[in-house]
C-alpha positions as CSV (number, residue, x, y, z in Angstrom):
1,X,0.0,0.0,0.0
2,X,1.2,3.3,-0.9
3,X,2.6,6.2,1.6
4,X,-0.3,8.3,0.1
5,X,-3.4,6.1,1.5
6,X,-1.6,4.2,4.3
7,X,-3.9,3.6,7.6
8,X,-6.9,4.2,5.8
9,X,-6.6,8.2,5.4
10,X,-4.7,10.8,2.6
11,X,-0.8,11.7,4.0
12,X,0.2,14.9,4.2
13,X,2.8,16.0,1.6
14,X,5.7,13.4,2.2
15,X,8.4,15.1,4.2
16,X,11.4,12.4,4.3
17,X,14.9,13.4,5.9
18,X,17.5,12.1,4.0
19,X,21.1,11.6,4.3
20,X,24.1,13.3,2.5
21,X,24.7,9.3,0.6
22,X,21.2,8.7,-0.2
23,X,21.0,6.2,2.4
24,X,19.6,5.7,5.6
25,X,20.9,7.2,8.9
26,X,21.5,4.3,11.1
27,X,25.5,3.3,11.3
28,X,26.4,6.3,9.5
29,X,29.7,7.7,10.3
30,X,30.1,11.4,12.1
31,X,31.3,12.9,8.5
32,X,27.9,11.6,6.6
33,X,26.1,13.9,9.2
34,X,28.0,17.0,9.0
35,X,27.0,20.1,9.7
36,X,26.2,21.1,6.1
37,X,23.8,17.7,6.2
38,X,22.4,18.5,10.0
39,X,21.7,22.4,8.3
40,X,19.5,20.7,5.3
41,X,17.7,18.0,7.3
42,X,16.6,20.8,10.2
43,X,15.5,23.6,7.1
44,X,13.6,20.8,5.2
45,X,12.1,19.2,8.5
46,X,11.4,23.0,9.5
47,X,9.6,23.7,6.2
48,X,7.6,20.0,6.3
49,X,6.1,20.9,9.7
50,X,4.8,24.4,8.6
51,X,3.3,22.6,5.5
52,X,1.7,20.4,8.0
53,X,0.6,23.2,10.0
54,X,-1.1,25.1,7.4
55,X,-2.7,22.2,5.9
56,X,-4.3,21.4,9.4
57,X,-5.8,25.2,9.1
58,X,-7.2,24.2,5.8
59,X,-9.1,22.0,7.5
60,X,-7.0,18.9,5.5
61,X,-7.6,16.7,9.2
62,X,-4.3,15.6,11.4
63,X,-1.9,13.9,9.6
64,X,1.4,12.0,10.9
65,X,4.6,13.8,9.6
66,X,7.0,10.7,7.6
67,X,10.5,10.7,7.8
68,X,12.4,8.0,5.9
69,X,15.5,8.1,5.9
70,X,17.1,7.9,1.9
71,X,14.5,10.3,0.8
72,X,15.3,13.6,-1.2
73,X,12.6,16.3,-2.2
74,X,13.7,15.1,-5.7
75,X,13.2,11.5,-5.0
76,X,10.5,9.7,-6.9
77,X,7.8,8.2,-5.4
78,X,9.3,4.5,-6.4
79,X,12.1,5.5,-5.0
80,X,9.9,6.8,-1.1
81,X,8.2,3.5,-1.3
82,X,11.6,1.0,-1.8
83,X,12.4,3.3,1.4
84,X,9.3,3.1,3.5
85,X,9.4,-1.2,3.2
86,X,13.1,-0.9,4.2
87,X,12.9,1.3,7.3
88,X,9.0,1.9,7.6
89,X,7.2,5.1,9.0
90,X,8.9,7.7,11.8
91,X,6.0,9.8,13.1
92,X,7.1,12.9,14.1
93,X,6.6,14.1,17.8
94,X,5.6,10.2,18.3
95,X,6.2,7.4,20.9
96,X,10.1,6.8,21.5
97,X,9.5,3.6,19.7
98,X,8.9,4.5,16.7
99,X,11.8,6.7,16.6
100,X,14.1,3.9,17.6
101,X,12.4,1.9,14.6
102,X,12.9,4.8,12.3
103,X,17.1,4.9,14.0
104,X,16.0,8.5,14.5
105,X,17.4,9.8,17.8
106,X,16.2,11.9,20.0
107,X,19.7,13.7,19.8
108,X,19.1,14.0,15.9
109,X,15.7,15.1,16.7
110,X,15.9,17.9,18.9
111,X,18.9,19.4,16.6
112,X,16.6,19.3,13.8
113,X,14.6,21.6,15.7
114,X,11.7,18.9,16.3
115,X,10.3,18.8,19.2
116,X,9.5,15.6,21.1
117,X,6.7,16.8,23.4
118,X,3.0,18.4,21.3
119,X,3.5,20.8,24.7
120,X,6.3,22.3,23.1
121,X,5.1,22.5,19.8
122,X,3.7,25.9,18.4
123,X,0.8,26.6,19.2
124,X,-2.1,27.5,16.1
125,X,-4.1,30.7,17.1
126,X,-8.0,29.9,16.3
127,X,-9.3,30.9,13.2
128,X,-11.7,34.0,13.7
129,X,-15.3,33.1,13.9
130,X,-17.0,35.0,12.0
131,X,-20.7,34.1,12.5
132,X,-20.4,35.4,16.0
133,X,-19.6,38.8,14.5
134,X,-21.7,41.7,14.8
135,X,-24.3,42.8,12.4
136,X,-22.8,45.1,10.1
137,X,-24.2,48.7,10.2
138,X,-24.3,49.7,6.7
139,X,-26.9,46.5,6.0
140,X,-29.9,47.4,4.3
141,X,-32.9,47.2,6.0
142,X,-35.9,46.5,3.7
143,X,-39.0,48.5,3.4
144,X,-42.5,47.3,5.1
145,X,-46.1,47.5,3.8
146,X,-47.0,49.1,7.3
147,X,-45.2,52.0,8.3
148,X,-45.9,53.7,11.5
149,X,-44.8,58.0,11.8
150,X,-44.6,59.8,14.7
151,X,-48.6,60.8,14.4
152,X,-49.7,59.0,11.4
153,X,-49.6,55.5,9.6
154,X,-47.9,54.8,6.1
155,X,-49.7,52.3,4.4
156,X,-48.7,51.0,0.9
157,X,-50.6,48.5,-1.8
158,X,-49.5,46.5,-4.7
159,X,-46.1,45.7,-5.6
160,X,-43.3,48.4,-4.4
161,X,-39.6,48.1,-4.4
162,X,-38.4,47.1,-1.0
163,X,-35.5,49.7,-1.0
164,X,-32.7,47.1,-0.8
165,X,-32.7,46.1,-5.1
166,X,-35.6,43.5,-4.1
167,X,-39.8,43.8,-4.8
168,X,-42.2,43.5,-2.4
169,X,-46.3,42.9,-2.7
170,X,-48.4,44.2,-0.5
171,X,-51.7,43.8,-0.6
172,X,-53.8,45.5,-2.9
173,X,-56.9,46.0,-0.2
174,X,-56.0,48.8,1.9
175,X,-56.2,47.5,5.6
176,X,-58.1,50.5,7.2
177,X,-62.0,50.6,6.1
178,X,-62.6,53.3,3.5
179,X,-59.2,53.6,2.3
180,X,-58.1,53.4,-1.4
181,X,-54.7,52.5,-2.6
182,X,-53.7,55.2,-4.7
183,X,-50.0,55.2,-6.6
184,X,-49.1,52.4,-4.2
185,X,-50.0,54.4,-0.8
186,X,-53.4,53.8,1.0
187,X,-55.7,57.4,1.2
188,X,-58.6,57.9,3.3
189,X,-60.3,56.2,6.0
190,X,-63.6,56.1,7.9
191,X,-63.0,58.3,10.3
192,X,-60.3,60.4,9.9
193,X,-60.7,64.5,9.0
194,X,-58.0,65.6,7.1
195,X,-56.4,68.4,8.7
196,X,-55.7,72.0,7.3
197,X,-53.1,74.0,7.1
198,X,-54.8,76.0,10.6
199,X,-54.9,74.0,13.5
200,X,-58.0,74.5,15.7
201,X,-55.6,76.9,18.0
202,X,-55.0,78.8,15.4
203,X,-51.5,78.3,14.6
204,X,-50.5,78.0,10.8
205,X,-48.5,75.2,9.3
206,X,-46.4,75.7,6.3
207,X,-44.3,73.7,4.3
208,X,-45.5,70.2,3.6
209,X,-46.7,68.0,5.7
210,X,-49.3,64.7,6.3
211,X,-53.2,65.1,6.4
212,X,-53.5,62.7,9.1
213,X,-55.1,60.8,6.7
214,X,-52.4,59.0,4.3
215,X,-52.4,61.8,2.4
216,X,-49.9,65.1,2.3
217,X,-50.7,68.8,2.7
218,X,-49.4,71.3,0.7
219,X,-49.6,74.7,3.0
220,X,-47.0,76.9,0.6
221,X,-43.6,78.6,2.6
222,X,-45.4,81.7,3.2
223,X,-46.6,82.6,6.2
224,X,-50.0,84.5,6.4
225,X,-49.6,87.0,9.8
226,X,-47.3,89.4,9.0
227,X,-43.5,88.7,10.1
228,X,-43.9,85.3,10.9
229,X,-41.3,82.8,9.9
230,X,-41.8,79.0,8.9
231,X,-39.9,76.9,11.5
232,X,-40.2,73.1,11.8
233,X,-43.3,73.1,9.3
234,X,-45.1,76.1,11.8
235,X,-45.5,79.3,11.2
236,X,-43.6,81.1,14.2
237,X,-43.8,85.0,15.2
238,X,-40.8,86.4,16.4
239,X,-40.6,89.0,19.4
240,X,-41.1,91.9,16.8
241,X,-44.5,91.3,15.7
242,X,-45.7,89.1,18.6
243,X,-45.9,89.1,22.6
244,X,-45.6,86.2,24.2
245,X,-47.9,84.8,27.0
246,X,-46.2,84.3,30.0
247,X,-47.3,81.9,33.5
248,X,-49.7,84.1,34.5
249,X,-52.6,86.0,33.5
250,X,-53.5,89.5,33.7
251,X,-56.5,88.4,35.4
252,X,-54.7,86.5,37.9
253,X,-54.7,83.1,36.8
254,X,-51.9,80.9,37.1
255,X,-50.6,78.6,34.1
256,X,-48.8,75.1,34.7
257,X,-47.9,72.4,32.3
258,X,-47.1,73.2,29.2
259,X,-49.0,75.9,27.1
260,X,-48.9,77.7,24.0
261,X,-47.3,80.8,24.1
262,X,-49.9,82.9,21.6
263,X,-46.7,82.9,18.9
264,X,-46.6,79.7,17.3
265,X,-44.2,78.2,20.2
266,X,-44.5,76.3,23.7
267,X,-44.3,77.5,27.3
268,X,-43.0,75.7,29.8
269,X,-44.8,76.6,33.5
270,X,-44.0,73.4,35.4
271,X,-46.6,71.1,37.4
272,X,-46.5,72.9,40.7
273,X,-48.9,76.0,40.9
274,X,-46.8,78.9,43.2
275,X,-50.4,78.9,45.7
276,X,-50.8,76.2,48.6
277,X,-53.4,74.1,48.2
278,X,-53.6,74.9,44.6
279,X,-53.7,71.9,42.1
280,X,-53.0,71.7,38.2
281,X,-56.2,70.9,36.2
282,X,-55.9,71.4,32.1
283,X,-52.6,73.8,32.6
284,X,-54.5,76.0,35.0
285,X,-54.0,76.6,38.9
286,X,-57.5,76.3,40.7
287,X,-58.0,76.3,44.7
288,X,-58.2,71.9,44.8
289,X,-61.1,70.5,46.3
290,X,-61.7,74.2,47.9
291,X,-62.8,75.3,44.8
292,X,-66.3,76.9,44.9
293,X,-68.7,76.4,41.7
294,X,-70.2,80.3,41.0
295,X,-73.7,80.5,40.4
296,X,-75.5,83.4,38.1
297,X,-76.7,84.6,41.5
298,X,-74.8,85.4,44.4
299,X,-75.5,84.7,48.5
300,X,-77.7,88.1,48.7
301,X,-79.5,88.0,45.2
302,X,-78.4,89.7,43.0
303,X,-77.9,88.2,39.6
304,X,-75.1,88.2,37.6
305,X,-75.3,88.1,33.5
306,X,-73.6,87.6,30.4
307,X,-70.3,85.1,30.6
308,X,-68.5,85.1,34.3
309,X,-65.5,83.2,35.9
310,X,-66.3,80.0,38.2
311,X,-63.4,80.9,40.4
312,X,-62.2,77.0,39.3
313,X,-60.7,78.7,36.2
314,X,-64.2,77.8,33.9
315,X,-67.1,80.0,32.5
316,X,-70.4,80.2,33.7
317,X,-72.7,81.3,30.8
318,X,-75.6,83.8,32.5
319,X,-78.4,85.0,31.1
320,X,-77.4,88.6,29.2
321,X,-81.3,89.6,29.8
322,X,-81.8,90.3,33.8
323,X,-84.8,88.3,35.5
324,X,-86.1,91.6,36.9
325,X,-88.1,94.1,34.4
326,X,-86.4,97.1,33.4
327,X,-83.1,95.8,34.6
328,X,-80.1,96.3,32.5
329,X,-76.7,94.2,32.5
330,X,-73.8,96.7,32.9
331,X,-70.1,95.1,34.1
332,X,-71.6,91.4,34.5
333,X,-74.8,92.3,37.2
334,X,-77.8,93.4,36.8
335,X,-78.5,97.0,37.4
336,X,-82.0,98.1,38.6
337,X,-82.0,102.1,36.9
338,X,-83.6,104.9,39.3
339,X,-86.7,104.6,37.0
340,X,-87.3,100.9,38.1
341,X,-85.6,101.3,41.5
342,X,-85.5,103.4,44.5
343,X,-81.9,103.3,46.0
344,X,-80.2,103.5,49.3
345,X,-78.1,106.2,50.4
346,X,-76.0,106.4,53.1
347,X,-78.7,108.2,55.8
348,X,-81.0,105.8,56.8
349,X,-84.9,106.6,57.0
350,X,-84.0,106.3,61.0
351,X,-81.9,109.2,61.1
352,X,-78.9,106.5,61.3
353,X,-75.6,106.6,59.4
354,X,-74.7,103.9,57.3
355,X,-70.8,103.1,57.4
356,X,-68.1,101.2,55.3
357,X,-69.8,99.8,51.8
358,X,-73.1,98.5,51.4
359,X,-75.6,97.8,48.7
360,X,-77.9,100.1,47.4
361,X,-80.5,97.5,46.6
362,X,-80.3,98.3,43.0
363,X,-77.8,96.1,42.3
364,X,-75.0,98.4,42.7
365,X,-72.3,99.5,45.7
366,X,-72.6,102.1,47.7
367,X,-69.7,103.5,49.8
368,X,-70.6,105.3,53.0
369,X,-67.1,105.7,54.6
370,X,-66.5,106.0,58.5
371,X,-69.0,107.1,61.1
372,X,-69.0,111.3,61.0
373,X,-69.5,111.2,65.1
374,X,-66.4,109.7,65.9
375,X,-68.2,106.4,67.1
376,X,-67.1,102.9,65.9
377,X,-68.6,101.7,62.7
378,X,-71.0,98.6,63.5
379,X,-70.1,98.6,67.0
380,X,-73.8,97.1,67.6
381,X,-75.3,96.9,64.2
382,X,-73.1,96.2,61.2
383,X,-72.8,99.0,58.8
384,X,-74.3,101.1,61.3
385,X,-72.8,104.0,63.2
386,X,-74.1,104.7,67.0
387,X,-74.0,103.1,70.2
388,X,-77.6,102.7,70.2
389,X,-79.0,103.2,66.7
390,X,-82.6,102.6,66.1
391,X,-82.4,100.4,63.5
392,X,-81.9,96.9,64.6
393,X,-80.8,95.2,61.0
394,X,-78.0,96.1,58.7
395,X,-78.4,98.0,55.1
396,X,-78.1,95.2,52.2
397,X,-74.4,93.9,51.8
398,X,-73.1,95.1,49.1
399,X,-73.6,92.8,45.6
400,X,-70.5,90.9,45.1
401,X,-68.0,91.0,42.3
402,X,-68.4,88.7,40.0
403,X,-65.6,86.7,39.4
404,X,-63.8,87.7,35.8
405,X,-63.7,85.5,33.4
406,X,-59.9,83.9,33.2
407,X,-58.0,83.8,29.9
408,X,-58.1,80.7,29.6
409,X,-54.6,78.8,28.8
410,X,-53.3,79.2,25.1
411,X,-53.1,74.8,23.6
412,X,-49.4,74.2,22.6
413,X,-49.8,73.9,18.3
414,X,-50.4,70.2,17.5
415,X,-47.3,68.8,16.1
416,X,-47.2,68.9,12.1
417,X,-46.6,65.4,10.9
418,X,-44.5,64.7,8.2
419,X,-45.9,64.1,5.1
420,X,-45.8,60.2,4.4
421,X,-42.8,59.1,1.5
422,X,-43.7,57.4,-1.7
423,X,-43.1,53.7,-1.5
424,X,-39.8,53.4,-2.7
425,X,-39.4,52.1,-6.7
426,X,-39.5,49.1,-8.4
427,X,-35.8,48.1,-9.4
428,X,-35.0,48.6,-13.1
């Protein structure tokens, strides 16, 4: 059997240390192995084992490395085989006894540069593994029939590219009821109001940007109110044309959360209202569970009209027509006029002094200032000067204020989506 198929498996390329005479090494005289010879055998060995190595990366298997003594690089295979049934196989880095059988040393060995132990041969770094890589950034991510925006959905029908060189088919039925694929993207839908280029606040878009409904909005670069500037698809008013709100009304109120600011941008008032006890409720500071409900009439009677605050940061919508005839709404209350009503004045029928402010009984306030005598206003009846006054009640308080109506919070502009992309095209 052949070198090449011996013990049932393919040999690595034969590697066969030969002498200077062309025979083998055993009983060969000091001047057969001479240094020039030694110097030959360790470079050929040398070479041999590095073949061996690399073909073990190739993934050729383990093979045993021959050495038969005789053998030449330049010796032909006839030749190899007369010397392998002569002297038969030295493994390399194998059991002493096969090295005896070869008449390999271990002297001859070791100044080939062989070494006896596998601990002290060198070591083969692993190959790198490459299917525990990472992903690779620049990979190309393919398209999807559903596409979700930040406020709107993409959908696209029929076949599309996929973005990556491929195709892709989507369906031709749009998902959503009432939608119609048109040019590959899906339009429309029961239910859904395409938007405008004025959101209900107000506040102008520009540029373009999605309906909301699959659809895109064409709103021009222009913006209508005079000095405003198109930023981020919404029209904006700088400091020169507009005022901005701030966190609090003129009327008092307190703003939290975040509001519009009445020029096309946000405001930022935080969720803590600067009053104790106060809570945040739809961006405005109200008094909590204190909060009392206004009515169109107040404690004493008398009736309020037209639109009023709730003093919970709502309107109360009164009657504008007063419930008593010939009375008139002026400043939010009903007024009685002298014609309709006979009013107080600040010297009662009595012969008593009225003090501080009371009503008149026509609806209206009537200011009576300190007692003239030098007594103590109300000191037995309220509102009434005297020690002993002969009246025993007090005038009619005077009507309360009504509570004003609160600008109410400005709404942060809605966000302008983008208008959806065409699917992307079919490759050429």
């Amino acid at each position: 059997m052949s070198s090449a198929t011996r013990n049932g498996a393919t040999a690595s390329p034969s590697c066969r240390m030969p002498d200077d005479a062309g025979r083998g090494l055993p009983g060969k005289s000091s001047k057969l192995l001479g240094m020039n010879g030694r110097r030959r055998r360790r470079v050929k060995l040398l070479a041999c084992f590095a073949a061996v190595v690399l073909a073990g990366l190739l993934g050729c298997g383990r093979h045993a490395l021959k050495v038969a003594p005789g053998h030449d690089a330049g010796t032909p295979d006839s030749d190899v085989n007369a010397a392998d049934a002569r002297n038969g196989p030295v493994d390399i880095g194998g059991s002493q006894a096969q090295s005896d059988a070869a008449g390999v040393s271990d002297a001859a060995l070791a100044d080939a540069g062989i070494a006896d132990s596998p601990a002290d041969a060198p070591q083969v770094p692993d190959a790198p593994n490459y299917m525990d890589s990472e992903p690779r950034l620049d990979a190309c991510v393919p398209t999807a029939c559903h596409n979700q925006t930040t406020c709107d959905y993409a959908d696209y029908c029929g076949t599309i590219g996929d973005g990556c060189g491929g195709t892709l088919d989507c369906p031709t039925i749009c998902p959503r009821v009432g939608s119609v694929c048109d040019k590959n993207m899906c339009k429309g839908y029961v239910g859904c109001t395409p938007r405008s280029c004025t959101d209900p606040a107000g506040y102008q878009y520009c540029g373009d940007i999605g309906d909301g409904c699959g659809g895109a909005l064409h709103c021009g670069n222009t913006c209508a109110n005079s000095g405003g500037v198109c930023q981020n698809s919404l029209c904006v008013g700088p400091p020169s044309v507009c005022t901005p709100w701030t966190c609090e009304d003129p009327n008092g109120a307190d703003y939290c959360g975040t509001i519009g600011d009445g020029c096309g941008g946000t405001l930022d008032c935080g969720q803590n209202c600067p009053r104790a006890g106060w809570i945040c409720e739809n961006s405005l500071c109200i008094p909590g569970e204190f909060c009392g409900w206004a009515g169109c009439t107040d404690a004493t009677g008398n009736q309020f009209c037209g639109d009023i605050g709730d003093d919970c940061g709502g309107i109360v919508h009164c009657d504008s027509t007063c419930a008593k005839s010939g009375w008139l709404c002026e400043n939010r209350t009903c007024i009685g006029p002298l014609s309709v009503c006979t009013a107080l004045t600040c010297d009662a029928p009595s012969g008593d002094k009225y003090c501080g402010t009371i009503g008149d009984g026509c609806g209206r306030a009537l200011a009576c200032g300190p007692c003239s005598d030098g007594s103590t206003c109300g000191k037995t009846v309220s509102q009434v000067c005297g020690l002993t006054p002969a009246l025993t009640s007090p005038p009619p308080p005077p009507p309360a204020v009504p509570p004003p109506v609160l600008r109410l919070p400005f709404p942060p502009p809605q966000v302008a989506c983008p208008a959806p992309s065409p699917p992307p095209p079919l490759p050429q």
